[in-house]
C-alpha positions in Angstrom: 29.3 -9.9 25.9 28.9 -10.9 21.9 31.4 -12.2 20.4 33.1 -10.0 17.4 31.3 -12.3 14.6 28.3 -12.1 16.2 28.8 -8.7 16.7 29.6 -7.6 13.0 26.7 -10.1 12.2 24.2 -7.5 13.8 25.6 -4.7 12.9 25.2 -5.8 9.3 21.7 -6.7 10.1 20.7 -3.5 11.4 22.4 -1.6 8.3 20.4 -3.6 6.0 17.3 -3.0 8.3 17.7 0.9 8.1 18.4 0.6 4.3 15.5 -1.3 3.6 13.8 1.4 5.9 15.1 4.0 4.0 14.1 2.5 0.4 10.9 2.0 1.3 7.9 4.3 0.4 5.7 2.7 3.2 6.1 0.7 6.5 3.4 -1.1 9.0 4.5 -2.6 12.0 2.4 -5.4 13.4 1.9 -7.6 16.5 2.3 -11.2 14.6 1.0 -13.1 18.2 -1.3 -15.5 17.3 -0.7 -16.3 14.1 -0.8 -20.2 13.0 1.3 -21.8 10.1 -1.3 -21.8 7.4 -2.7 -18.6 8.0 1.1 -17.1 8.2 1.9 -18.7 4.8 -0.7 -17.4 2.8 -0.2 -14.1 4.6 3.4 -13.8 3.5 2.6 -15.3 -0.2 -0.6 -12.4 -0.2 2.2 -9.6 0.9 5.0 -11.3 -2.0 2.6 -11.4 -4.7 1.7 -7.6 -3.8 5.9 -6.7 -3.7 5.7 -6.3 0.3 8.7 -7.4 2.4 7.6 -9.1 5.7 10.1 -10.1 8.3 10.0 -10.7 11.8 12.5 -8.6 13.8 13.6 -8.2 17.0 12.8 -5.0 18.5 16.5 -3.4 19.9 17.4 -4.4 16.0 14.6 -2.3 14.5 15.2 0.5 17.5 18.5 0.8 16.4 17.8 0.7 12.3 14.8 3.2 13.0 17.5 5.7 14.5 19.4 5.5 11.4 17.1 5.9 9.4 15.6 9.2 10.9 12.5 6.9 12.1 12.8 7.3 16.3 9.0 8.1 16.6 8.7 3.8 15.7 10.5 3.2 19.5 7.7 3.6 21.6 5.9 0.8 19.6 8.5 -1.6 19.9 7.5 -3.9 22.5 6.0 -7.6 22.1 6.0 -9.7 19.3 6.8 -7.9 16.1 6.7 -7.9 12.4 7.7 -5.4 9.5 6.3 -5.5 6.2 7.9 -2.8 3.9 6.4 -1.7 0.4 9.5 0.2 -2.2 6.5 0.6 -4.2 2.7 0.4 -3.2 1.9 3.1 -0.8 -1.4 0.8 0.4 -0.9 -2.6 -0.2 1.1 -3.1 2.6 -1.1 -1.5 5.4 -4.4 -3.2 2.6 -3.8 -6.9 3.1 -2.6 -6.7 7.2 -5.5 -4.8 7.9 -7.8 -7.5 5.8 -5.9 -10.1 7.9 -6.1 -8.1 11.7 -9.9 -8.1 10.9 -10.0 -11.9 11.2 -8.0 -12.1 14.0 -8.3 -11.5 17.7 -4.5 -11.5 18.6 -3.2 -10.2 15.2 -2.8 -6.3 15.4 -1.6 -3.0 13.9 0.5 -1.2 15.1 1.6 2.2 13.8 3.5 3.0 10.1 5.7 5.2 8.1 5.0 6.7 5.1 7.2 8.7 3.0 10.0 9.0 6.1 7.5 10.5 8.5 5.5 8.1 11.4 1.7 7.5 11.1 -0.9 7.0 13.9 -2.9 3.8 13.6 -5.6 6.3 12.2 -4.0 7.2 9.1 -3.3 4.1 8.8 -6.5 2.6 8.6 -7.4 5.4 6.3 -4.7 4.2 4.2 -5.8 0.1 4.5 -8.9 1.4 2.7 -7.6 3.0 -0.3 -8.0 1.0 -3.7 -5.3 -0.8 -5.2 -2.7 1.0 -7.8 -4.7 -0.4 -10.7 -8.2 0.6 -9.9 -7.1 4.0 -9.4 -6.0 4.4 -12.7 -8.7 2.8 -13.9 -10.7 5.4 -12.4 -8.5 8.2 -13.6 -8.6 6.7 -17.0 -12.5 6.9 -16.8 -12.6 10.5 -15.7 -10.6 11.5 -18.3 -12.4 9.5 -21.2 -15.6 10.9 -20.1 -15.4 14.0 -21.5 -14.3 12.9 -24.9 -17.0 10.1 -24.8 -19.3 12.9 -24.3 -17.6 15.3 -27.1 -18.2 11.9 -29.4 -21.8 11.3 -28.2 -22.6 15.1 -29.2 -20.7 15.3 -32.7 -22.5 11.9 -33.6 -26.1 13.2 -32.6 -25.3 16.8 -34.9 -24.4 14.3 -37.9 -27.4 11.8 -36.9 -29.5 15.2 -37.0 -28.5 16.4 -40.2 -28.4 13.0 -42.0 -32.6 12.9 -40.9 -32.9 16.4 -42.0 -31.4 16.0 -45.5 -33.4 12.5 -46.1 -36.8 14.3 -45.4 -38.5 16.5 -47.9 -38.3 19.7 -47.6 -41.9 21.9 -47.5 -41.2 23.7 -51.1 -39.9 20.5 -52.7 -43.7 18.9 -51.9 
C-alpha cells in the first residue's frame, strides 16, 4: 500500500492529467517503443515549437484521468509503452508531426485520439495527420476570397483600357 504522500502525489497527477485532457482541443496517443535520444529530442522540440504537450504517462494514471474527463473509450488502448501529446490549440499539428515521425519508424506507432471530447479511430486520425497546417489554410481562404475581387479588378481595368483605345482612335466622321 502507497503511502499518503505518495498517494496525494497521484492523485494530483491524475487531476492535472484529466484537466489537461479536458483543455485540450485534440489528443494522440502513441506507442513511444523504440525511440532513441536524438530522434526523441527533436521530436519533443518539433511538437513544442508547434504548442503540443508530450509526456510520457503511465497507463492506470491516464485510465483513471480519461474517466474524469469523460474519455473511457481511450482504456482499451492503454497497454504498452505510452505517450500523450495534447494540442489546446492546433487541431492537426499534433496527430501532423507523430504521423511524419511513425512513418520513419518501425517500432514508433499510433495509436487512437480525441478530438473535441469525443475518441477517434486510427482512420480519422490519419485523415487528420494529413490536413495542412493553420497557416496554409488561411492562406488558402484568403486566396479564394481575393479571387473574386482580383477578377472584379481585372474586368473594370480592361472596360477603362477599352475606352482609353477607343477615344485615342479617330472616329470614321472625324477622317
Amino acid at each position: 500500500m502507497p503511502s499518503p504522500k505518495i498517494l496525494e502525489q497521484k492523485k494530483a497527477a491524475v487531476s492535472a492529467l484529466a484537466q489537461d485532457l479536458r483543455d485540450s482541443v485534440t489528443g494522440v496517443l502513441v506507442e513511444y517503443k523504440g525511440i532513441n535520444v536524438a530522434d526523441d529530442t527533436k521530436l519533443r522540440r518539433d511538437l513544442r515549437a508547434a504548442g503540443v504537450n508530450y509526456r510520457v504517462v503511465k497507463n492506470t494514471l491516464l485510465e483513471l484521468a480519461a474517466k474524469e474527463a469523460q474519455l473511457e473509450s481511450l482504456t482499451p488502448f492503454l497497454t504498452g509503452t505510452t505517450a500523450l501529446a495534447t494540442s489546446a490549440e492546433d487541431y492537426a499539428a499534433a496527430a501532423r508531426i507523430l504521423s511524419k515521425y511513425a512513418l520513419t519508424s518501425k517500432t514508433f506507432n499510433l495509436k487512437t485520439g480525441f478530438l473535441d471530447g469525443q475518441v477517434i479511430d486510427k482512420t480519422k486520425l490519419d485523415a487528420l495527420a494529413k490536413l495542412p497546417s493553420r497557416e496554409v489554410l488561411l492562406a488558402t481562404v484568403c486566396c479564394a476570397f481575393q479571387a473574386p475581387i482580383a477578377a472584379f479588378a481585372r474586368a473594370v481595368q480592361a472596360v477603362v483600357d477599352k475606352d482609353a483605345t477607343a477615344e485615342a482612335e479617330p472616329t470614321p466622321a472625324e477622317a
